[in-house]
ZAKOL-226195 format. One record per residue (C-alpha): residue number from 1; residue in three letters; y, x, z negated. Coordinates in steps of 0.02 Angstrom, whole numbers. Each point is the difference from the previous one (the first is absolute). Last residue first. Layout:
residues N
> resi|resn|north|east|up
> NUM|ALA|Y|X|Z
...
***
This chain:
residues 312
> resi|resn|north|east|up
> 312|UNK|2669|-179|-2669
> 311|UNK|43|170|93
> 310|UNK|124|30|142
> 309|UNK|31|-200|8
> 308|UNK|16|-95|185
> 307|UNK|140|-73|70
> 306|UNK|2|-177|69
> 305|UNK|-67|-21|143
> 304|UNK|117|-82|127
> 303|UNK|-52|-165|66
> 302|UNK|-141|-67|121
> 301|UNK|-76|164|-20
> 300|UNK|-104|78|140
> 299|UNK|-192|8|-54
> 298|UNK|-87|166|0
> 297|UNK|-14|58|-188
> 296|UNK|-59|160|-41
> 295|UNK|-148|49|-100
> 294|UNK|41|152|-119
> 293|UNK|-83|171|6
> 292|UNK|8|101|-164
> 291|UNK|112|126|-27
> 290|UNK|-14|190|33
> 289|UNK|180|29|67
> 288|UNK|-39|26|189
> 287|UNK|-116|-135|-22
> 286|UNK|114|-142|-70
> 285|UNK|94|16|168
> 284|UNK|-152|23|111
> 283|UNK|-84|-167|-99
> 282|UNK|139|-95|26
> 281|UNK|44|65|174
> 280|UNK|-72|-123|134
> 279|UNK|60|-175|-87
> 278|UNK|172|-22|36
> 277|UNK|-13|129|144
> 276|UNK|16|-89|132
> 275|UNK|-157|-24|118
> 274|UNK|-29|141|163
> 273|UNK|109|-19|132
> 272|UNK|-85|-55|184
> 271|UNK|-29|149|126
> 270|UNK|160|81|62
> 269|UNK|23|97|-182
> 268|UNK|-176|109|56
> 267|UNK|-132|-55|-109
> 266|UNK|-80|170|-101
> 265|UNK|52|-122|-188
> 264|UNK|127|23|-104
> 263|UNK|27|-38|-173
> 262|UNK|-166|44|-82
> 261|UNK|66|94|-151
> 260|UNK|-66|182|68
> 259|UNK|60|-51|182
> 258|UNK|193|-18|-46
> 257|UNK|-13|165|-98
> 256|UNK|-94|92|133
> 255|UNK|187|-67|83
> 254|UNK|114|96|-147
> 253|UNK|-105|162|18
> 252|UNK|30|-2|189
> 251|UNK|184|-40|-10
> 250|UNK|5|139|-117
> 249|UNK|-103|142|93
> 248|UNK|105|-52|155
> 247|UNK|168|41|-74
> 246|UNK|121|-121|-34
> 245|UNK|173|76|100
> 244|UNK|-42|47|172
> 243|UNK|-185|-76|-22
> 242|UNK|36|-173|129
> 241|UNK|85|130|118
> 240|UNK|-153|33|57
> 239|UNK|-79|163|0
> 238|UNK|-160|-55|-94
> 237|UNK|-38|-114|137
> 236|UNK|-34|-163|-40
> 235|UNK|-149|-119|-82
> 234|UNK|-49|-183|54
> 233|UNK|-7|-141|-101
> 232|UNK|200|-36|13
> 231|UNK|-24|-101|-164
> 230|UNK|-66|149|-99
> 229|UNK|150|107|92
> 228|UNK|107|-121|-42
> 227|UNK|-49|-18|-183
> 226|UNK|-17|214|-8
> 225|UNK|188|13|62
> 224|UNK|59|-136|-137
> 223|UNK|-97|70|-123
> 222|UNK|65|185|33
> 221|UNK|171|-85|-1
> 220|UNK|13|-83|-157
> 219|UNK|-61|182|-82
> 218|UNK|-191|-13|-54
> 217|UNK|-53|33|-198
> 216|UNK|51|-186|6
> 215|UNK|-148|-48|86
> 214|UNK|-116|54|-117
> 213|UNK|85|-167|-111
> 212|UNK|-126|-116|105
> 211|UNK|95|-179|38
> 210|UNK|147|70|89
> 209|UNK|-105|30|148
> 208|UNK|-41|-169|26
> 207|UNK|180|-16|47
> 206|UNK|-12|153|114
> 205|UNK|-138|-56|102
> 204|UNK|53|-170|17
> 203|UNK|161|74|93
> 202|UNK|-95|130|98
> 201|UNK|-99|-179|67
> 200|UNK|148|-102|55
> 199|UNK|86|145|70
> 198|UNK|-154|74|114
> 197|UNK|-54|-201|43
> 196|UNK|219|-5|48
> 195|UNK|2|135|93
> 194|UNK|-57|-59|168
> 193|UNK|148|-150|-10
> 192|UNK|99|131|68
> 191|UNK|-13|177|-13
> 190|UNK|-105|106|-115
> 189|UNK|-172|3|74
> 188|UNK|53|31|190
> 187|UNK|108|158|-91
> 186|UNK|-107|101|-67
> 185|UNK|20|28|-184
> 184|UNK|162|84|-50
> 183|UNK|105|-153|-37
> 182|UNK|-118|-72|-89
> 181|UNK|45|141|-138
> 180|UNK|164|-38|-5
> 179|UNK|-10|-173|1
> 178|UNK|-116|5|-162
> 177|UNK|102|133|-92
> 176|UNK|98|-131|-101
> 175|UNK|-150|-91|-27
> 174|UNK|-81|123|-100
> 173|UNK|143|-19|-138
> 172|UNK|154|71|-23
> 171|UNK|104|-103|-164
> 170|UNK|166|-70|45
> 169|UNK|-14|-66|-188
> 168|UNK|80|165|-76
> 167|UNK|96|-73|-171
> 166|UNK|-62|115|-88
> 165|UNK|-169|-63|10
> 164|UNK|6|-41|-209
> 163|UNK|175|-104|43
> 162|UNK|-63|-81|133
> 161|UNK|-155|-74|-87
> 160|UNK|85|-27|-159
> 159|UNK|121|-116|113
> 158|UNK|-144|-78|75
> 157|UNK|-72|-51|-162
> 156|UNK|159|-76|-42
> 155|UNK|-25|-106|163
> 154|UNK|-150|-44|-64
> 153|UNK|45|-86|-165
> 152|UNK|152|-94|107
> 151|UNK|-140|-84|94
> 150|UNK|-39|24|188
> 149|UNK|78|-82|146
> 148|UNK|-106|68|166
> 147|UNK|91|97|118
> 146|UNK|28|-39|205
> 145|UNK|59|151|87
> 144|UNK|-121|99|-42
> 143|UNK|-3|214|-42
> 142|UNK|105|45|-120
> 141|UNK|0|-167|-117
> 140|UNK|-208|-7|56
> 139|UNK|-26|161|-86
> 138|UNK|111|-34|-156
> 137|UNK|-94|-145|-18
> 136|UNK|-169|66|42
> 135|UNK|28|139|-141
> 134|UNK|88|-134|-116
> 133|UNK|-153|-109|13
> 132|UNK|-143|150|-49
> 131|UNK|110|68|-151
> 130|UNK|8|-197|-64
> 129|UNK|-195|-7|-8
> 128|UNK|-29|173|-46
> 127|UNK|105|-34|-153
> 126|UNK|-66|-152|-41
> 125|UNK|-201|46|-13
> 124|UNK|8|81|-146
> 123|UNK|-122|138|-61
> 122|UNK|98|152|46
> 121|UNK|170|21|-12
> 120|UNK|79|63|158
> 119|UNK|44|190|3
> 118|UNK|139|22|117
> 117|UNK|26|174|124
> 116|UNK|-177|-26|109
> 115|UNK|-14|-195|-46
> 114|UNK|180|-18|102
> 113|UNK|-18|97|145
> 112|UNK|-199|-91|13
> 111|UNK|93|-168|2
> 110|UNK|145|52|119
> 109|UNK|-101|75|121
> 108|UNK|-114|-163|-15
> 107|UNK|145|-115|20
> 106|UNK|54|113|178
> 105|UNK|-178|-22|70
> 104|UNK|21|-186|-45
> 103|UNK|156|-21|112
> 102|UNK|-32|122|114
> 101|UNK|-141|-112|92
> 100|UNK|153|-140|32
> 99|UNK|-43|-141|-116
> 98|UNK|-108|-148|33
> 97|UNK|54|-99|-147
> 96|UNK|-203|-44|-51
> 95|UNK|-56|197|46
> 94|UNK|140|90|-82
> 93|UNK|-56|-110|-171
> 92|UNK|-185|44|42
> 91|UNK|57|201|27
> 90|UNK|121|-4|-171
> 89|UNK|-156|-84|-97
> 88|UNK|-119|113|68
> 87|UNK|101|133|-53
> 86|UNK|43|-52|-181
> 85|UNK|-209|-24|-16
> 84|UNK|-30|181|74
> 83|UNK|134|88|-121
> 82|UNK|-86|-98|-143
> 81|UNK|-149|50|39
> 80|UNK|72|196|35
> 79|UNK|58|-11|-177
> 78|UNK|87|148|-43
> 77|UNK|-60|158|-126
> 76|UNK|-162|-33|61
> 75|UNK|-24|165|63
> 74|UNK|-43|-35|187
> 73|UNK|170|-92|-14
> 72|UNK|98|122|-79
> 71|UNK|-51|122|114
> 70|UNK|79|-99|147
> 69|UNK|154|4|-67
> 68|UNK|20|157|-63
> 67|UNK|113|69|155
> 66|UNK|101|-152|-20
> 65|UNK|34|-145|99
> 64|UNK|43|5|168
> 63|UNK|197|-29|72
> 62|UNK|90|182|-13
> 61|UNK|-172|68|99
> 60|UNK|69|-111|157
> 59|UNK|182|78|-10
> 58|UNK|7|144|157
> 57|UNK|-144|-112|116
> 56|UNK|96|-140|7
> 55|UNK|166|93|10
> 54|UNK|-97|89|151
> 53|UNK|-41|-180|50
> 52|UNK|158|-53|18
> 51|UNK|13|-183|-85
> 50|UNK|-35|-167|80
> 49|UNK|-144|86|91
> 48|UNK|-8|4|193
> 47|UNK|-108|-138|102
> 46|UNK|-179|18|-3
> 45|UNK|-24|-192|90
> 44|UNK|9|-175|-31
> 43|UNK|45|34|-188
> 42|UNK|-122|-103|-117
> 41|UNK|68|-162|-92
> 40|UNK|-109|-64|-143
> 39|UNK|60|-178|37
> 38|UNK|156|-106|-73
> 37|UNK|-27|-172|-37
> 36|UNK|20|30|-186
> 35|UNK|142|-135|-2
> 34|UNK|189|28|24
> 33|UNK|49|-180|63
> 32|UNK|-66|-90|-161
> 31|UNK|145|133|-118
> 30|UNK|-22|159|-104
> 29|UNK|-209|4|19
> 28|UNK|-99|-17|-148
> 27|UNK|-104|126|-84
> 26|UNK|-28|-117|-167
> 25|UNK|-160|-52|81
> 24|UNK|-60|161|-64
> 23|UNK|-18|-89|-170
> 22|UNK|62|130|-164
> 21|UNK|-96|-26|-145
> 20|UNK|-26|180|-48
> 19|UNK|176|-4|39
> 18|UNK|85|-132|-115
> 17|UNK|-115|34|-128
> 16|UNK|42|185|-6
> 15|UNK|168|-58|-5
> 14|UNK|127|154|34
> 13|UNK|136|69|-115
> 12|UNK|-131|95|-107
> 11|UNK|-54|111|155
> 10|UNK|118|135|61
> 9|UNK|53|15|-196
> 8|UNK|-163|45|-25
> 7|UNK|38|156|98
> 6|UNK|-131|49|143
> 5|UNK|-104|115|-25
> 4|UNK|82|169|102
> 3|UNK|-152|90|92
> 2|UNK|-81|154|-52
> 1|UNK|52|171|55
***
């Protein structure tokens, strides 16, 4: 079944001038006293998930992009260098406003939901742009509790968003499962202010992992299980409650995954964290769907980049 294109009457409302122009700067806090002062908060410990986890569990397949998905990529039916560019630019944008880690793991859900049922139109660089802000927007509007102000062009944008998601933004994703899984890893690494090297590190794991489309072939769970584990450094017992519901053959597939692309290392998560990943995963991502390898940029941004074309 191929995917819907999208309706020109979607598009001939909006500005391509107004977007393709579009200055990051425009993410601007409501009021002076509500300022991006907010940190990428981790939990102080494996506490119990917002939502039952057997609900969790039940619903996570409703919230992953098609069965095709993937295929499409390695076919060159979709862009996977466009996919990569609208990525980075969600991750650096996450990055300046310090967002909770679910914030840009929930935009990306919504950005590959969205390219699996909607056909963007390929050669123009607007589209991707504006499809890339109303994913973080949407995001952050669940998520945050301080939203940036964004342009009446975009919040149109997030309305065809919503509407092509069905409306389903609660989306599952890895990090649903994350204190659920901690939870069953011995205890004197999962209590206190022990588990926060373990958090801080399954967390960087997982948003890297969004970078390399193989990952998708992965329930949300199975890559949060194999991110902990990867963290954790140390294997378990193949009895453990850890493989009641993802099976070990999974979890183990998903974390050979993590060591093909070069995202973890043998260091146990007590020794120092390895680098973010802003620049680790460029070449990994554009690997796993035959492109070239593309330098990354180090440098923190004074300002919020602005997005970035799918194509020139």
């Amino acid at each position: 079944m191929q995917p819907f294109p999208l309706a020109s009457s979607l598009f001939c409302a909006e500005d391509a001038d107004d977007v393709a122009s579009w200055d990051g700067a425009e993410w601007e806090y409501p009021s002076s006293s509500a300022s991006p002062s907010q940190v990428m908060i981790l939990p102080s410990s494996f506490s119990e998930p917002h939502r039952p986890i057997d609900d969790l569990f039940a619903t996570e397949l409703q919230h992953m992009p098609r069965s095709d998905y993937i295929a499409r990529f390695q076919d060159g039916s979709l862009d996977c260098t466009a996919r990569q560019s609208a990525i980075n630019w969600i991750l650096e944008v996450h990055a300046f406003y310090r967002f909770l880690p679910v914030t840009a793991s929930l935009a990306i859900n919504y950005l590959d939901r969205f390219l699996s049922s909607q056909a963007l139109p390929r050669g123009l660089g607007w589209p991707w742009q504006l499809l890339s802000v109303a994913c973080l927007s949407v995001a952050a509007k669940i998520e945050e509790t301080h939203v940036p102000l964004l342009p009446r062009t975009v919040r149109r944008m997030e309305l065809l968003l919503m509407a092509a998601l069905q409306w389903r933004m609660r989306s599952v994703t890895p990090f649903d499962f994350v204190s659920y899984f901690g939870s069953l890893l011995p205890t004197d690494c999962t209590e206190g202010e022990g588990c926060l090297p373990l958090l801080r590190r399954a967390s960087n794991l997982i948003l890297v992992s969004h970078h390399v489309v193989d990952f998708l072939g992965f329930r949300p769970s199975a890559v949060a299980a194999a991110a902990l584990l990867c963290a954790f450094g140390e294997n378990i017992e193949d009895s453990s409650p850890f493989f009641d519901i993802v099976t070990k053959e999974m979890v183990d597939d998903c974390r050979q995954l993590f060591v093909v692309y070069g995202m973890v290392t043998a260091a146990p998560f007590k020794r120092p964290a390895p680098q973010s990943p802003a620049g680790v995963l460029d070449a990994a991502a554009c690997g796993s769907c035959d492109t070239q390898k593309s330098a990354s940029e180090t440098a923190t941004p004074r300002s919020p980049p602005p997005p970035r074309s799918g194509e020139d």
